[in-house]
C-alpha positions as CSV (number, residue, x, y, z in Angstrom):
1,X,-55.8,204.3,157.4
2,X,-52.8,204.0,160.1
3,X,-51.5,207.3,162.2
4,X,-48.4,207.5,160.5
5,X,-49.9,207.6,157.0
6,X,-52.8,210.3,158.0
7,X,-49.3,212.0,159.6
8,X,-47.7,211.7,155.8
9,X,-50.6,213.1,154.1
10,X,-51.1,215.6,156.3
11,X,-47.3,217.0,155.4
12,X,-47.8,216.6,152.0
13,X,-50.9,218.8,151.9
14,X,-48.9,221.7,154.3
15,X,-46.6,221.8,151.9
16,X,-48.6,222.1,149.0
17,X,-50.6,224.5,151.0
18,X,-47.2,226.5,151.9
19,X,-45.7,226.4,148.4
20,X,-49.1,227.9,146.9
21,X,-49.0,230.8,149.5
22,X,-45.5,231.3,148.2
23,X,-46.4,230.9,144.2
24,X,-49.3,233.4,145.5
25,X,-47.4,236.3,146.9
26,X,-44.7,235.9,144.1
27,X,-47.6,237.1,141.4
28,X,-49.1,239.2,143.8
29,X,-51.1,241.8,141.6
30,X,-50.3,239.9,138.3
31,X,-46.4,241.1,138.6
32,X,-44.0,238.4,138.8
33,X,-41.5,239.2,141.3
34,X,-37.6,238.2,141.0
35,X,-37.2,237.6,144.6
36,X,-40.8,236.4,145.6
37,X,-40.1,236.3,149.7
38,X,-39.2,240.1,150.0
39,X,-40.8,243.1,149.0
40,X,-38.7,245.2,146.3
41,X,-35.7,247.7,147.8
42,X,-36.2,250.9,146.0
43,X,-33.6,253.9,146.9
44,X,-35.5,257.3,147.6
45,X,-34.2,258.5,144.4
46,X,-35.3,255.9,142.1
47,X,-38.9,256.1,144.5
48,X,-39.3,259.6,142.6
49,X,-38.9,257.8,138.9
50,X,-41.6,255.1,139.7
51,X,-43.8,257.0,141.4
52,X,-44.2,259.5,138.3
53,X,-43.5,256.8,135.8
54,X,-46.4,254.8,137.5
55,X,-48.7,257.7,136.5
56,X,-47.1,258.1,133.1
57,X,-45.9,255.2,132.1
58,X,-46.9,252.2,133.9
59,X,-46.0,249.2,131.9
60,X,-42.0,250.6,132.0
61,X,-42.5,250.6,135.3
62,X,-44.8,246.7,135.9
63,X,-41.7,245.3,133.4
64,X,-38.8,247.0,135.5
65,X,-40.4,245.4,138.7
66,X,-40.2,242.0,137.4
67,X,-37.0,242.0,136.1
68,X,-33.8,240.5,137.7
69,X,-32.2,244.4,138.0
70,X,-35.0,244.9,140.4
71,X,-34.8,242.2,142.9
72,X,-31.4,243.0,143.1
73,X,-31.9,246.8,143.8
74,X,-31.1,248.0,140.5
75,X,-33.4,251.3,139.4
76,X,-33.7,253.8,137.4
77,X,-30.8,255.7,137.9
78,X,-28.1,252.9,137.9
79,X,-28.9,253.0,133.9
80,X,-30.0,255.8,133.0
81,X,-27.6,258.6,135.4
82,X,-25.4,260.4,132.8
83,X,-22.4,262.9,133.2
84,X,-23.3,266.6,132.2
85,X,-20.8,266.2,130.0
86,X,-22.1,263.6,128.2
87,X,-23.3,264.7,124.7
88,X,-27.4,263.4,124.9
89,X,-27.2,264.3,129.3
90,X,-30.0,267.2,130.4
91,X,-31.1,267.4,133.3
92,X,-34.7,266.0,134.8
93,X,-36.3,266.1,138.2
94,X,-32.9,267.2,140.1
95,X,-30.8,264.5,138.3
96,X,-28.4,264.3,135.2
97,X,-30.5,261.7,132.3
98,X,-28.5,259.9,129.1
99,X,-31.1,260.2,126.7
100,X,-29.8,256.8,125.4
101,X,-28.7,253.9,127.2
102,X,-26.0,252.4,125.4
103,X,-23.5,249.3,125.9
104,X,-21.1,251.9,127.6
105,X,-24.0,252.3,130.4
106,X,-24.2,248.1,130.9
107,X,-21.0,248.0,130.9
108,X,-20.6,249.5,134.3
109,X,-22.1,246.1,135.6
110,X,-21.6,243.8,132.8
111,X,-18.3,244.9,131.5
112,X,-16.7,241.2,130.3
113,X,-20.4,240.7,128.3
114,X,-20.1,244.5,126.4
115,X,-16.6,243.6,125.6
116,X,-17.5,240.0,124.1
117,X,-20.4,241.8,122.1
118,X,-18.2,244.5,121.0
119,X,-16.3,241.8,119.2
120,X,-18.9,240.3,118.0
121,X,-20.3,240.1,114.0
122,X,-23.4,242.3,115.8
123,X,-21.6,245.0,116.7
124,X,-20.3,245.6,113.7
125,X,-24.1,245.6,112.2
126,X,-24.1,248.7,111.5
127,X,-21.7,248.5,108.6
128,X,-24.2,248.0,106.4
129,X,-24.2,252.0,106.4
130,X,-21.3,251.5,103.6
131,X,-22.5,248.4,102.0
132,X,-24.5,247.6,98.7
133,X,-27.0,247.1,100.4
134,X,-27.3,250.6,102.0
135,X,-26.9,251.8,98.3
136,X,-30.1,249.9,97.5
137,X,-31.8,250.9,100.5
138,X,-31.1,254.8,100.6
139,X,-30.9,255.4,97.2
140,X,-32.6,253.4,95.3
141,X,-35.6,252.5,97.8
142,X,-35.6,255.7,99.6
143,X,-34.3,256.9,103.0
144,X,-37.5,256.2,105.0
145,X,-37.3,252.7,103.3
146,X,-34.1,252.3,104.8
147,X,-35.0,253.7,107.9
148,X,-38.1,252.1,108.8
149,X,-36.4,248.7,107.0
150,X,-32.3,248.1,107.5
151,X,-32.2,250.2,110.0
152,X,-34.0,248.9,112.4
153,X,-32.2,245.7,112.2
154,X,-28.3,246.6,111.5
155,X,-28.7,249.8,113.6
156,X,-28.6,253.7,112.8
157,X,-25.9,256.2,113.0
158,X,-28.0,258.0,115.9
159,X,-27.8,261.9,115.2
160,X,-29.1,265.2,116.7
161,X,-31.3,267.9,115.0
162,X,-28.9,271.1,115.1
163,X,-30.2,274.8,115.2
164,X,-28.2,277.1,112.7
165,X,-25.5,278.4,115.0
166,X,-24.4,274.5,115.0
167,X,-26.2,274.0,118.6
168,X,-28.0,270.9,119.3
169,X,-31.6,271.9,119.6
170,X,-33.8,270.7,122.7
171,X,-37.3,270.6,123.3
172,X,-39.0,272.8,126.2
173,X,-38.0,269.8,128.7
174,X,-34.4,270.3,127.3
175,X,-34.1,266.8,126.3
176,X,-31.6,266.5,122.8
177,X,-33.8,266.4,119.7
178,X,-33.0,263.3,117.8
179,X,-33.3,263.4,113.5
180,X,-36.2,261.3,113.6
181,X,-34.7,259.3,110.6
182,X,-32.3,257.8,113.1
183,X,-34.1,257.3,116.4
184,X,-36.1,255.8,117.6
185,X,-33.7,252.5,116.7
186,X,-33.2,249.2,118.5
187,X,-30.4,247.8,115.8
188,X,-27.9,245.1,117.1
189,X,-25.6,247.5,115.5
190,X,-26.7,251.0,116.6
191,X,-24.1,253.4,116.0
192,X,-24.3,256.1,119.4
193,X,-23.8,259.1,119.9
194,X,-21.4,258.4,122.9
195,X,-18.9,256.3,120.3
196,X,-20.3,253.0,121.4
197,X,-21.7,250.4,119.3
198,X,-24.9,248.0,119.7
199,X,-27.9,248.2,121.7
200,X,-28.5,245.7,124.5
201,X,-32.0,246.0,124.3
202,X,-32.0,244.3,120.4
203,X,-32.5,241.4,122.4
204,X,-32.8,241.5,126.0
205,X,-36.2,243.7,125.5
206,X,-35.9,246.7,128.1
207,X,-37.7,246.9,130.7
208,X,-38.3,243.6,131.8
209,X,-35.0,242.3,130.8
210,X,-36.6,238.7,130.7
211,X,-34.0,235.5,130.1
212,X,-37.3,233.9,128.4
213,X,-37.3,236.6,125.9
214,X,-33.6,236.6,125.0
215,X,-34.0,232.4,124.6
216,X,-37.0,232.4,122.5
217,X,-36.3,231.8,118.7
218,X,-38.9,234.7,118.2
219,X,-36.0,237.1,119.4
220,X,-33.8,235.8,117.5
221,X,-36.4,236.3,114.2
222,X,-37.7,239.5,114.7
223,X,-34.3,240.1,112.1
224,X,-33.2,236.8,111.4
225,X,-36.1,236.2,108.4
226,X,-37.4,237.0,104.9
227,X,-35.6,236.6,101.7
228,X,-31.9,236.9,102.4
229,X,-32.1,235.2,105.7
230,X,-34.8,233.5,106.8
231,X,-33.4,231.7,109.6
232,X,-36.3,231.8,111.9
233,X,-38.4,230.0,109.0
234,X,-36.0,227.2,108.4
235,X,-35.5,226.6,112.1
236,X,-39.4,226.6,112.4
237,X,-39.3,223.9,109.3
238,X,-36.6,222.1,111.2
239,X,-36.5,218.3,113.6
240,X,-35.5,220.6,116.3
241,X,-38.3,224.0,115.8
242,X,-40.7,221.5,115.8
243,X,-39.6,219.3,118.7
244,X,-39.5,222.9,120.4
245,X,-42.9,224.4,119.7
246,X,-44.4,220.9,120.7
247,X,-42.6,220.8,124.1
248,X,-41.7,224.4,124.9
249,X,-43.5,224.0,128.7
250,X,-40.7,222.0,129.4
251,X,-37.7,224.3,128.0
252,X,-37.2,226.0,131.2
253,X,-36.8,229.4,129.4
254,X,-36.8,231.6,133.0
255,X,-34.3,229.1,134.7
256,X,-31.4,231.0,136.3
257,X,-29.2,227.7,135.3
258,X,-29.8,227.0,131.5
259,X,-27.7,224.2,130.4
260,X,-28.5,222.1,127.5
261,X,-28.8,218.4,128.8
262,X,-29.0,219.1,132.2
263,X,-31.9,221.6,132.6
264,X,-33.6,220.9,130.0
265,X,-33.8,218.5,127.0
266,X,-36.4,218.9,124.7
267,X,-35.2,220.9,122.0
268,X,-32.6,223.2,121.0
269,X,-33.4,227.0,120.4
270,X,-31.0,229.3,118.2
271,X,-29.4,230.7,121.8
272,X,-29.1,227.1,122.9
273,X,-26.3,226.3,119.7
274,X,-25.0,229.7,119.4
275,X,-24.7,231.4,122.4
276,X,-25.7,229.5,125.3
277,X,-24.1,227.7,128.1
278,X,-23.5,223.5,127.8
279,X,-21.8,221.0,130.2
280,X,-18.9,222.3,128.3
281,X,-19.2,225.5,126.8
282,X,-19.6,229.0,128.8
283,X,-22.2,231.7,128.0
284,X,-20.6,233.9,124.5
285,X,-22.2,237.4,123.9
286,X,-20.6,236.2,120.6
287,X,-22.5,233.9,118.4
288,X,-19.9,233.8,115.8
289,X,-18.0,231.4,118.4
290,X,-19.0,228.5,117.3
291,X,-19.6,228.8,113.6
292,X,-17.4,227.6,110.9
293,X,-18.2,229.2,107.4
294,X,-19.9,232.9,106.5
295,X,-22.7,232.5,104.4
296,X,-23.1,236.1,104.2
297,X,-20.8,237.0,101.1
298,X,-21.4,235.7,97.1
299,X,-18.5,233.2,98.0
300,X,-18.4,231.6,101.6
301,X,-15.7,231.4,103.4
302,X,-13.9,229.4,106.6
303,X,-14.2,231.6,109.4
304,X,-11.4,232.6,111.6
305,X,-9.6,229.6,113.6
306,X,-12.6,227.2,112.4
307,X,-11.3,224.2,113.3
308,X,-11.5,225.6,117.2
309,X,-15.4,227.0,116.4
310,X,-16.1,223.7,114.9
311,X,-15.1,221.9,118.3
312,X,-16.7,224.1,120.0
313,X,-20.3,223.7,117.8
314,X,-19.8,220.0,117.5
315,X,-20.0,219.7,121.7
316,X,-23.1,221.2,121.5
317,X,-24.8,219.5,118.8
318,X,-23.6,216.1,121.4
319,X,-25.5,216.8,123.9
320,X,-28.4,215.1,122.2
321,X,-26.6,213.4,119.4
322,X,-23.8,210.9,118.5
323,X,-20.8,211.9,117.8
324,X,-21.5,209.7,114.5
325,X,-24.2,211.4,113.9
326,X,-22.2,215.1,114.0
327,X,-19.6,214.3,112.4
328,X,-21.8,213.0,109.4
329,X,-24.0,216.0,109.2
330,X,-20.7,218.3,109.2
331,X,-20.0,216.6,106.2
332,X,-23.6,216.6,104.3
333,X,-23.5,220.6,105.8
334,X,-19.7,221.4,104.2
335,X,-20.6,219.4,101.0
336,X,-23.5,221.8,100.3
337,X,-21.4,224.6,100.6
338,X,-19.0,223.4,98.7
339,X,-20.5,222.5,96.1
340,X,-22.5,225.9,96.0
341,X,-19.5,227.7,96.1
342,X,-17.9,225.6,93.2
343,X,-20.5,225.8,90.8
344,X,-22.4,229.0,91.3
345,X,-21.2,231.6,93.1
346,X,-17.1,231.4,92.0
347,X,-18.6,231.2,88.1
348,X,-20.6,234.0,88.8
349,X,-17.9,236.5,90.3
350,X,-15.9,235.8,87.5
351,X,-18.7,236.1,85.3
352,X,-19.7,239.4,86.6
353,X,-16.2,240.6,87.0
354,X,-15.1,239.8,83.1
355,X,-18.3,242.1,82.1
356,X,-17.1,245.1,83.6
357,X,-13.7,245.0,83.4
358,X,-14.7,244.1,79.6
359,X,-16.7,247.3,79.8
360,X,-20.0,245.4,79.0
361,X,-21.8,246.3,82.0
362,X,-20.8,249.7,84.1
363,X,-19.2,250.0,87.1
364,X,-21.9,251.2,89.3
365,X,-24.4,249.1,91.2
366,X,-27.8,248.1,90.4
367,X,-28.0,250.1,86.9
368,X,-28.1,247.1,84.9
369,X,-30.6,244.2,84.7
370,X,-28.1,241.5,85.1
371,X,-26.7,242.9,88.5
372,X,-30.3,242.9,89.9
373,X,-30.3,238.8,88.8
374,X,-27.1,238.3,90.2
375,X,-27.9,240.2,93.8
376,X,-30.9,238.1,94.0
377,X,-28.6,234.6,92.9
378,X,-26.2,235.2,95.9
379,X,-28.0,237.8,98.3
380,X,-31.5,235.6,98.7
381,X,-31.5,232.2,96.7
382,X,-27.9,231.5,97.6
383,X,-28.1,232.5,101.4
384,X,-31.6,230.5,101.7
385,X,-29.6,227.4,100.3
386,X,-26.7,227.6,102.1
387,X,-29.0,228.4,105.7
388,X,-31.2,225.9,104.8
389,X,-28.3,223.4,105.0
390,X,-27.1,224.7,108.3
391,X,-30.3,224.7,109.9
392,X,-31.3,221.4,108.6
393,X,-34.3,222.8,106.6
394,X,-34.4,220.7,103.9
395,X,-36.8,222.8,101.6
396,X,-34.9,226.3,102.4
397,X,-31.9,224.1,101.3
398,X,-34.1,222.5,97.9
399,X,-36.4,224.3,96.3
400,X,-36.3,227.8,98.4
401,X,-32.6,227.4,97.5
402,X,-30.6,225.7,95.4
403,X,-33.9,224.8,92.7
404,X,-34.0,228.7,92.2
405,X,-30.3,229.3,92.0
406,X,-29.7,227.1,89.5
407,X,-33.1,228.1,87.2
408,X,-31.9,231.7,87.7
409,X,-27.7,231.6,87.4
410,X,-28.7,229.2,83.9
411,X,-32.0,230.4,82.5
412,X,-31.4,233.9,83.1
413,X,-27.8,235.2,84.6
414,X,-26.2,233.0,81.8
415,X,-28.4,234.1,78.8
416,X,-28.1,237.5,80.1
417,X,-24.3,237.3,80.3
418,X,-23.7,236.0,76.7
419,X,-25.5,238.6,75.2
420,X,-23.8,241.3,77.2
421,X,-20.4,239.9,76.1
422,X,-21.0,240.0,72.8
423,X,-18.2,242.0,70.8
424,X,-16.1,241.7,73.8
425,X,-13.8,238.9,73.4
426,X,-12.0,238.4,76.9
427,X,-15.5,238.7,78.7
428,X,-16.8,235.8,76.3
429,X,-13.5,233.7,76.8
430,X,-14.3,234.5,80.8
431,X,-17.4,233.0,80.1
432,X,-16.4,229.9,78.3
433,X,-13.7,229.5,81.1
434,X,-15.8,230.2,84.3
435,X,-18.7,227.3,83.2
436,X,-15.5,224.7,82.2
437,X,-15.5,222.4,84.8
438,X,-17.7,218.7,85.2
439,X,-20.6,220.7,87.3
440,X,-21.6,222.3,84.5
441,X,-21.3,219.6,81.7
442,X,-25.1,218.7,81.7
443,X,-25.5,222.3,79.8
444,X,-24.2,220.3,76.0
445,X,-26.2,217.7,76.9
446,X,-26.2,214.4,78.4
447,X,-24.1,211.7,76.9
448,X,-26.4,208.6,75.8
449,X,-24.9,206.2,78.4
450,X,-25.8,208.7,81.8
451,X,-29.0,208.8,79.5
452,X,-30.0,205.1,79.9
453,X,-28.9,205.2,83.9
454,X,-31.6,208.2,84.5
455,X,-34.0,206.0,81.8
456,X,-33.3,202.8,84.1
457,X,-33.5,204.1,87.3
458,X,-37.1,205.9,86.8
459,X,-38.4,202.5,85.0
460,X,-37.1,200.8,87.9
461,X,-38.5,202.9,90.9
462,X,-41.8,204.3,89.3
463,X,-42.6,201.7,86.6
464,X,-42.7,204.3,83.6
465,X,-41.0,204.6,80.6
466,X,-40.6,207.7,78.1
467,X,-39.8,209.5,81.0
């Protein structure tokens, strides 16, 4: 072995010997550290909250001194200080406490992010407080249904226990009293009581604040899921869920830079098409940026200025495909709504529309077996169809989706319908006139030509006959 390559090895082994010392003292006591060569910079008043919060509640304070806020000499206080005139302030340990941190509070430091997210679809979660859906939930489910369920999704209208003179009450500590049925809540759409809307914490999990945690499809589907939406199940059914789950060591999910096709490669995540940066996109607090239809409502629509989001979207989607390639699956994507649009959902708003303006059905929700079909036709089989389709989950889109849309809008929505509309003339012409068009010629029957083409083909692919 010559001198100079003993001399090469011997570097190569200091610095795998130094780096290890530094990997070492950055997990020192099983707490990852943000800035791993210095110890953390606590001000004397924010000492007071960890040492007493060490004692009382230690993981707050282990997640704190991991997070980004505290290598940078960001406490307690710098979140959590309130005015005394503040409507949740009281007063703890010599200083003035919010009860609640809301956006107003991040906003101090993060003001262009809060005002992005107050634009967003998210913020305005908390809608659903006035929607059908709230009707179904409070009313007909139950409060605490609501409560433990919407709620903690879309967000509460946070609210104070009163005492009778009007006062809000306060335990012995003199902390506000929350009603219980709206806090504790973590909705995207909170509703505070300092006028704000949103909670950052829906999905950058407080303490700890971690970038890993806000990138992980699992953040994403703690409310993204189930019947209506399950976006985290199609994405885990999808080319690029599985490509991620297979290669998620190399996502670089804690990187301070996290640009598709540059720092990492493997996969896509739902932050990574909707909010994340690329080579050409900045960071959006709004993820309704870059997408072109709602497939929220019975009928989608184009979004605002789509043809911009669309750009925007299709950049992303080429920084591991062709533009080919996009440009073909925009149109496979559009058809499918389309198509769902065409032939079930306008249909059965007319439909649904003719019966109570024909006085057939009543005006009020979810007293009549038919609405209940038709909720369920739009609100879960149609939103799993049209997801499926823009997540590329092919049976969301199939048999989750458009299989039980069109069993249920024919076999029972239909039946249903024509029964209802019986003795009422203009709903039965509404009928007749809403199921008119080609989609929905295969109802008489098929004619005896496309009879021997679907004959034909099966003979020819399968080798069977009478089929």
């Amino acid at each position: 072995m010559s001198l100079e390559f003993k001399r090469i090895v011997i570097a190569v082994l200091s610095l795998l010997l130094l780096t290890s010392l530094v990997i070492v003292s950055w997990v020192e006591g099983g707490k990852q550290r943000f800035a791993p060569e210095t110890e953390l910079v606590i001000s004397a008043d924010n000492q007071g909250c960890v040492n007493c919060h060490t004692e009382s509640s230690p993981s707050i304070v282990a997640q704190w001194e991991g997070s980004r806020h505290a290598g940078l000499g960001v406490g307690c206080l710098e979140c959590h200080r309130a005015d005394e005139a503040d409507v949740d302030a009281y007063r703890h340990e010599g200083h003035t406490i919010a009860t609640i941190v809301t956006p107003n509070d991040c906003a101090r430091c993060h003001a262009d992010i809060a005002e992005e997210f107050g634009a967003s679809h998210h913020a305005s979660a908390g809608n659903i407080l006035g929607s059908l859906d709230n009707v179904l939930g409070e009313i007909i489910e139950g409060m605490p249904a609501a409560a433990n369920g919407c709620q903690q999704c879309h967000g509460s209208k946070v609210a104070f226990l009163h005492d009778d003179a009007g006062e809000i009450r306060r335990n012995s500590s003199g902390i506000p009293m929350f009603d219980p049925s709206t806090w504790p809540n973590t909705g995207i759409g909170r509703l505070n009581v300092d006028g704000s809307v949103g909670t950052c914490s829906a999905c950058h999990s407080r303490h700890a604040f971690s970038t890993a945690v806000s990138r992980q499809p699992d953040n994403c589907g703690k409310c993204h899921m189930g019947p209506d939406h399950p976006q985290i199940e199609i994405y885990n059914e999808s080319k690029h869920g599985i490509a991620f789950r297979a290669q998620i060591d190399e996502m670089a999910l804690d990187s301070d830079s996290w640009v598709v096709g540059q720092d990492y490669t493997a996969a896509p995540t739902c932050a990574t098409c909707h909010m994340s940066a690329t080579r050409e996109l900045p960071v959006t607090h709004d993820p309704g940026k870059r997408l072109t239809w709602t497939l929220r409502p019975p009928v989608s629509t184009r979004m605002e200025d789509w043809e911009a989001k669309k750009q925007d979207m299709e950049s992303v989607c080429r920084s591991c495909h062709a533009a080919g390639f996009v440009e073909n699956w925009y149109d496979q994507y559009d058809s499918a709504i389309e198509l769902y649009n065409r032939k079930f959902a306008e249909p059965g708003v007319k439909i649904m529309a003719a019966l109570k303006e024909a006085g057939a059905i009543s005006p009020d929700p979810f007293d009549e077996h038919i609405e209940w079909v038709w909720f369920e036709v739009w609100h879960h089989e149609g939103r799993r169809a049209r997801h499926g389709a823009s997540m590329q989950g092919p049976d969301y889109t199939q048999w989750h989706g458009f299989y039980e849309v069109a069993k249920h809008f024919y076999f029972e929505l239909l039946p249903e319908a024509r029964e209802l509309a019986e003795g009422h003339p203009e709903a039965e012409a509404a009928i007749e006139e809403a199921l008119g068009g080609v989609d929905h010629a295969w109802l008489k029957g098929m004619d005896a030509e496309t009879k021997a083409q679907v004959r034909a083909f099966y003979e020819s692919r399968y080798g069977q006959k009478g089929h």
